[in-house]
C-alpha positions as CSV (number, residue, x, y, z in Angstrom):
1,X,18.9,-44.4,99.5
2,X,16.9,-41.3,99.9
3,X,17.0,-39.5,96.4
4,X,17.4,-41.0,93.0
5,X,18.6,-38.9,89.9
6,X,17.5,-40.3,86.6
7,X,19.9,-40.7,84.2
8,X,18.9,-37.2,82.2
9,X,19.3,-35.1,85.9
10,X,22.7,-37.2,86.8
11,X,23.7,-36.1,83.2
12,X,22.6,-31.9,83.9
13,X,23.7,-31.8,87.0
14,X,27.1,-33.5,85.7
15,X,27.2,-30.3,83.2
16,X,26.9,-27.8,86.4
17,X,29.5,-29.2,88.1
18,X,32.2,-29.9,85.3
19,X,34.4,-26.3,86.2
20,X,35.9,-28.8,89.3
21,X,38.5,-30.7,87.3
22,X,40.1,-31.8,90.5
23,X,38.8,-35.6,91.0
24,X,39.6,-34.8,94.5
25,X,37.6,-31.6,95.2
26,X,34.3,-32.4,97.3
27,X,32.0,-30.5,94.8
28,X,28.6,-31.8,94.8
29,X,25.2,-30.9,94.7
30,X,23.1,-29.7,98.0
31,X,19.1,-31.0,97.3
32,X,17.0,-30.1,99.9
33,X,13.5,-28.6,101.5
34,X,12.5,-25.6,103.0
35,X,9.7,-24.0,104.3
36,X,7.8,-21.4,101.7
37,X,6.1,-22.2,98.5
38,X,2.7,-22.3,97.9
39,X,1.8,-25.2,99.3
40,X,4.0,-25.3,102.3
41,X,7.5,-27.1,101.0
42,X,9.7,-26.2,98.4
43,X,12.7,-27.6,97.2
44,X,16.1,-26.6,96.9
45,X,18.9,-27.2,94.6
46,X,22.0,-26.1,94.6
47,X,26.0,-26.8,93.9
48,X,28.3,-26.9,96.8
49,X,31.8,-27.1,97.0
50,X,31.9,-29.5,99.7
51,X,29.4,-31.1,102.6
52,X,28.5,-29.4,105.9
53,X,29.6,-31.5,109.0
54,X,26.0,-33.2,109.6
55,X,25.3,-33.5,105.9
56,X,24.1,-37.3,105.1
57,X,26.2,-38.0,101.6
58,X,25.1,-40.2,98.6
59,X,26.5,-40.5,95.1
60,X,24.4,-40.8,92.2
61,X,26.7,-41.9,89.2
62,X,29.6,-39.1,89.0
63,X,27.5,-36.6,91.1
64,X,27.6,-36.6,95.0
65,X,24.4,-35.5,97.0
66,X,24.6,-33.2,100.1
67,X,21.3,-34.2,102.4
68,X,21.0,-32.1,105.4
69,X,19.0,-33.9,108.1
70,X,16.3,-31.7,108.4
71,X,15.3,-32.3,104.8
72,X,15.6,-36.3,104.8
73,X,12.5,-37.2,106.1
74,X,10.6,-35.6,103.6
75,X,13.3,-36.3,100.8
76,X,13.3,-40.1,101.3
77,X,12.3,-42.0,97.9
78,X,11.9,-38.8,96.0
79,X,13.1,-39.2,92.0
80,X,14.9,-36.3,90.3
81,X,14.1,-36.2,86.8
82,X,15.2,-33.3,84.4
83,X,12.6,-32.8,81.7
84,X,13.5,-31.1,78.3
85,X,10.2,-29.1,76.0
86,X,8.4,-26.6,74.7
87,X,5.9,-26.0,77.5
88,X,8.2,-27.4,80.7
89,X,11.9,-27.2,81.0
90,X,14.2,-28.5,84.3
91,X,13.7,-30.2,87.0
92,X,11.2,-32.1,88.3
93,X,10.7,-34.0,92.0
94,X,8.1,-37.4,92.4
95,X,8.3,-37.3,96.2
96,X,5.9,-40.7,97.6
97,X,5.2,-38.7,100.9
98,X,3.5,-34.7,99.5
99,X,0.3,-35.4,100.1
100,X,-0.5,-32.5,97.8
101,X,1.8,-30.3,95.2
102,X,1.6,-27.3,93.3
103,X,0.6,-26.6,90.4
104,X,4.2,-25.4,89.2
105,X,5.8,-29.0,90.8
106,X,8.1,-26.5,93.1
107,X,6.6,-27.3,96.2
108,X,4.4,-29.7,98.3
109,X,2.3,-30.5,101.5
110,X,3.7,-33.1,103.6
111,X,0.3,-34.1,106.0
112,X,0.1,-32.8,109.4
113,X,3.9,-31.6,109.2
114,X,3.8,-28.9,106.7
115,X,4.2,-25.5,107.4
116,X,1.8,-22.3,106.2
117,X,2.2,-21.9,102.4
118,X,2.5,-18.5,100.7
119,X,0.5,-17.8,98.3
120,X,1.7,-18.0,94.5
121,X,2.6,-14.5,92.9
């Protein structure tokens, strides 16, 4: 498996997909990496109404995961945890293979693979 929710992100991302009461539509959610950040990486996260042809698929509970490819790699083992507080609210990635993250948890270093980072605004 290549991304794990935890039972609080399975349950937001649940919320932010309940407008599809068709149990037969192919809404999910798209999780994956691209290059920018501040350290190199950042993630994405966003809803889809159904995969893209090369898209690797896994389902999490009730929500199903769009992977592209490219992002795998650097996706594989990472933890999805949604945090609820006063000083940190939403999501919040444990990948094993950033060698180095920001600050803000939005984006990582990956070792020799990762790509110029932009500086934080």
């Amino acid at each position: 498996m290549t991304v794990t929710l935890t039972e609080k992100a399975e349950f937001r991302l649940r919320a932010f997909l309940q407008g599809s009461a068709d149990p037969s539509s192919e809404k999910g959610i798209r999780v994956g990496v691209s290059d920018g950040g501040c350290n190199g990486y950042e993630y994405k996260i966003d809803i889809a109404n159904a995969p893209r042809p090369d898209d690797l698929i896994e389902q999490q509970g009730r929500v199903r995961l769009y992977i592209d490819p490219q992002s795998a790699p650097l996706l594989q083992g990472v933890v999805i945890d949604f945090l609820e507080g006063l000083m940190e609210s939403g999501f919040k990635f444990s990948n094993p293979n950033a060698t180095d993250t920001c600050g803000c948890g939005k984006s990582f270093q990956a070792g020799d693979c990762t790509p110029a980072a932009t500086p934080c605004s």
